[in-house]
MDTraj code that builds the backbone (N, CA, C; nanometers):
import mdtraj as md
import numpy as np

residues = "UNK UNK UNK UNK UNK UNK UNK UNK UNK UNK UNK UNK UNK UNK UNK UNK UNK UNK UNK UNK UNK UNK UNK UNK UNK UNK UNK UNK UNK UNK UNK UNK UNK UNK UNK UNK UNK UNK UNK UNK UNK UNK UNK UNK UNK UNK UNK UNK UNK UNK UNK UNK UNK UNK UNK UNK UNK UNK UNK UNK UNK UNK UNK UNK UNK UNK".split()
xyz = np.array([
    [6.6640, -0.2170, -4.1984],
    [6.5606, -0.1772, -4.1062],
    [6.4338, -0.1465, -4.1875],
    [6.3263, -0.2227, -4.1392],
    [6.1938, -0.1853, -4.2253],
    [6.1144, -0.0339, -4.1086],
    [6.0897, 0.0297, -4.2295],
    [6.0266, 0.1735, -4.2210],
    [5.9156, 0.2102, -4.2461],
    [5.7878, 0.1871, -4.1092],
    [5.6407, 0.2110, -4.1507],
    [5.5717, 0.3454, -4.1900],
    [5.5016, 0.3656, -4.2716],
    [5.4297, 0.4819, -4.2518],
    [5.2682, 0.4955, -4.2694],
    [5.2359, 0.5504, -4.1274],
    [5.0666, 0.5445, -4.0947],
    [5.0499, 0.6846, -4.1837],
    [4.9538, 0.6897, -4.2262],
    [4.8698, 0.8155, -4.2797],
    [4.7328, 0.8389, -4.1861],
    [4.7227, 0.9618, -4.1865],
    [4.6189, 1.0074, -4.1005],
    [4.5030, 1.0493, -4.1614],
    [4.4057, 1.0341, -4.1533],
    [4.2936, 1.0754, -4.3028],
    [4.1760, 1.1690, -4.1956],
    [4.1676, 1.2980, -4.1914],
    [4.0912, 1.3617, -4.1075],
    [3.9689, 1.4436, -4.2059],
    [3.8374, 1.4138, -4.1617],
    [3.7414, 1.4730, -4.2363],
    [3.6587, 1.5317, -4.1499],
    [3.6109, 1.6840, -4.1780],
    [3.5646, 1.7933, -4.0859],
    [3.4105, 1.7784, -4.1434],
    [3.3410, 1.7836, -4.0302],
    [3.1449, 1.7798, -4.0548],
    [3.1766, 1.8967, -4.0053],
    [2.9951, 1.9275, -4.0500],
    [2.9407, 2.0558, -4.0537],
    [2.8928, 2.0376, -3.8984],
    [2.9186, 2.1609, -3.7710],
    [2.8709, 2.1766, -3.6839],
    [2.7276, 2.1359, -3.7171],
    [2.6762, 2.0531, -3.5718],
    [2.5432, 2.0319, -3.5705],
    [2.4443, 2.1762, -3.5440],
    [2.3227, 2.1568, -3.5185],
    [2.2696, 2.2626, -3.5170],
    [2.2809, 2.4014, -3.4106],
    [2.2968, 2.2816, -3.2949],
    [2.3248, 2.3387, -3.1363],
    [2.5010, 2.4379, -3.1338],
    [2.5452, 2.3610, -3.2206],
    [2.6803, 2.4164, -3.2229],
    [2.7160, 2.5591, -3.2864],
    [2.6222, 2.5390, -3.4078],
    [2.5871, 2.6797, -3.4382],
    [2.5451, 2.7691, -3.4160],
    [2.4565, 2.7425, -3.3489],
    [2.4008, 2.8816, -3.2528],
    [2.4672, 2.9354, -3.1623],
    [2.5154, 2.8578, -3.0755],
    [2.6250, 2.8497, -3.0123],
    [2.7350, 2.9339, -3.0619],
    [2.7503, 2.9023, -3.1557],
    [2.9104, 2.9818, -3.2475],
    [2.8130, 3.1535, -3.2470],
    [2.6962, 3.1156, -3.3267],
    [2.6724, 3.2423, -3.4162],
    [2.6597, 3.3360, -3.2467],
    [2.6134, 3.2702, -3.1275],
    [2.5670, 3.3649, -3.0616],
    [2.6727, 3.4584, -2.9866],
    [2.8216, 3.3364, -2.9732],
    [2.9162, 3.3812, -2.9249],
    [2.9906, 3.4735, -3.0011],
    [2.9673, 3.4774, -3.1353],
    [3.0416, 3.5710, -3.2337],
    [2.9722, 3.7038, -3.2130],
    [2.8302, 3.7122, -3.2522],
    [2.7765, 3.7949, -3.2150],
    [2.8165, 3.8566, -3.0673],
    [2.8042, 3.8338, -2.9432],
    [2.8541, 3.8609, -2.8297],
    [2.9519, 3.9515, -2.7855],
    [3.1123, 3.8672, -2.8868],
    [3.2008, 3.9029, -2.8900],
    [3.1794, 4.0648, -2.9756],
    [3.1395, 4.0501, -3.0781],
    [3.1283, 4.1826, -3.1695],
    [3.0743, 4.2977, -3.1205],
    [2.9721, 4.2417, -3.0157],
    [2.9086, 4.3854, -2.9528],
    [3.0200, 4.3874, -2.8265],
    [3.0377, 4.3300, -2.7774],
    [3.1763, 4.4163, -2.6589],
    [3.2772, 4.4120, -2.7263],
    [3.3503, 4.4000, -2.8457],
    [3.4575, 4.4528, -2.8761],
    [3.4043, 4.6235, -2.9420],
    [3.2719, 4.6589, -2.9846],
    [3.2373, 4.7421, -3.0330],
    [3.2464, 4.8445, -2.9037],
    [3.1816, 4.8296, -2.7700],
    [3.1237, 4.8884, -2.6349],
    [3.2758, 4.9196, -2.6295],
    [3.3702, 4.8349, -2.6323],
    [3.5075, 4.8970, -2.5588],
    [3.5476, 5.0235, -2.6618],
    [3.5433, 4.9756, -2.7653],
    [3.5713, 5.0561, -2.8551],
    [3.4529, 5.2364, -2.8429],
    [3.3483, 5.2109, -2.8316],
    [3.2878, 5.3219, -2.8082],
    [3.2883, 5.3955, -2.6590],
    [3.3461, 5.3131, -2.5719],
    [3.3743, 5.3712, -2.4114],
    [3.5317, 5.4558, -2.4428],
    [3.5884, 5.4600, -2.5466],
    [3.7057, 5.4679, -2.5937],
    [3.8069, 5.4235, -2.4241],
    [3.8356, 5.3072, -2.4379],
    [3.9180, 5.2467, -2.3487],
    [4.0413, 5.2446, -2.3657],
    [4.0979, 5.3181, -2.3081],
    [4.2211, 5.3163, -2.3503],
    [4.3558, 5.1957, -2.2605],
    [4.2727, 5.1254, -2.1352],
    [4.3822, 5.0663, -2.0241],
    [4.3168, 4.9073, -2.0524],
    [4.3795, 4.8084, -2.0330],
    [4.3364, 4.7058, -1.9885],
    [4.2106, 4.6446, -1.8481],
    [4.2528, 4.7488, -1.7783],
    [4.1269, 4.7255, -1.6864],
    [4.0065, 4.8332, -1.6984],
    [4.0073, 4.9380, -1.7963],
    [3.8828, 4.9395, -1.8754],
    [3.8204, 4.8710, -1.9585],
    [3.8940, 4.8656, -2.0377],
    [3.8283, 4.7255, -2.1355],
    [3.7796, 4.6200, -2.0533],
    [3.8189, 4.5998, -1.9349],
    [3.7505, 4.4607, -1.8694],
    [3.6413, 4.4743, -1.8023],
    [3.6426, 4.6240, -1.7293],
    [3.5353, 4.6931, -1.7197],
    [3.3943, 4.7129, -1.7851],
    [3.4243, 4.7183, -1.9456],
    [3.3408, 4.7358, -2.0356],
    [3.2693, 4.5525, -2.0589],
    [3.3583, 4.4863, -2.0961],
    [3.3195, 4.3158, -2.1420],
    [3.2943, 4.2196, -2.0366],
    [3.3335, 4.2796, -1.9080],
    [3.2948, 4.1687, -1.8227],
    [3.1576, 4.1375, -1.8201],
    [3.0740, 4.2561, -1.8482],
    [2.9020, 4.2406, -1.8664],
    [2.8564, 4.1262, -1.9591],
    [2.9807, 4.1348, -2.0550],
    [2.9055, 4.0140, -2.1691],
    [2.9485, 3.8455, -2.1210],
    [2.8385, 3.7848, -2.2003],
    [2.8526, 3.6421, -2.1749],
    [2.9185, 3.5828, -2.2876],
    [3.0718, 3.5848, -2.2714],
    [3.1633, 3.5382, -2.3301],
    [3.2527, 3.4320, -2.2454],
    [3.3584, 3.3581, -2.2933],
    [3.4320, 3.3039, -2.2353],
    [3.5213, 3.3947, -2.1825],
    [3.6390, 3.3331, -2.0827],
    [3.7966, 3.4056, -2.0477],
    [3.8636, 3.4071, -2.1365],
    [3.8375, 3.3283, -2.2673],
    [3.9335, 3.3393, -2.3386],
    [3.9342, 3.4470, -2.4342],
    [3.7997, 3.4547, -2.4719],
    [3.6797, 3.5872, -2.5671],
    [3.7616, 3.7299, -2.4574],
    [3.7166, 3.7154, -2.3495],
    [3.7077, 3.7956, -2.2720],
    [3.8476, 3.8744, -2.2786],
    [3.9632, 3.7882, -2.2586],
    [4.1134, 3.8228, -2.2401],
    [4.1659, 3.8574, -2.3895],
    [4.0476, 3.8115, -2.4874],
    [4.1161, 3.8622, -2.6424],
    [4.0745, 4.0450, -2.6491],
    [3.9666, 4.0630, -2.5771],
    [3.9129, 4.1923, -2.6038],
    [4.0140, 4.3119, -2.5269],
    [4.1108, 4.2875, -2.4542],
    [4.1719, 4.3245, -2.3473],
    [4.3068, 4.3751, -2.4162],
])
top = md.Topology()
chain = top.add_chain()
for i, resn in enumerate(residues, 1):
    res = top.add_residue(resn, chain, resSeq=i)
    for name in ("N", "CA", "C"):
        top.add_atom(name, md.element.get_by_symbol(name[0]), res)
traj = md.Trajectory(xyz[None], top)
């Protein structure tokens, strides 16, 4: 029996410009409502959601802060 093997060759670029801002703004974002929950001292899950729902993050940002 003949036995092929593909190789996969994957090379990562540098986010374009838009993408970065993008990143930097959402990081930033994230950092100030994980900070707000943290200074509301939240102690429940639906405080914390309380606190981050204000920010413009994703559900996914959003459900990590939780």
């Amino acid at each position: 029996m003949l036995e092929l093997t593909k190789t996969l060759e994957l090379h990562l670029v540098n986010p374009n410009t838009h993408k970065e801002r993008k990143l930097r703004e959402t990081r930033d974002a994230y950092q100030q409502a994980l900070q707000a929950a943290f200074d509301a001292d939240c102690t429940t899950q639906s405080a914390a959601n309380d606190v981050v729902v204000e920010y413009e993050l994703s559900g996914y940002a959003k459900n990590a802060l939780k």
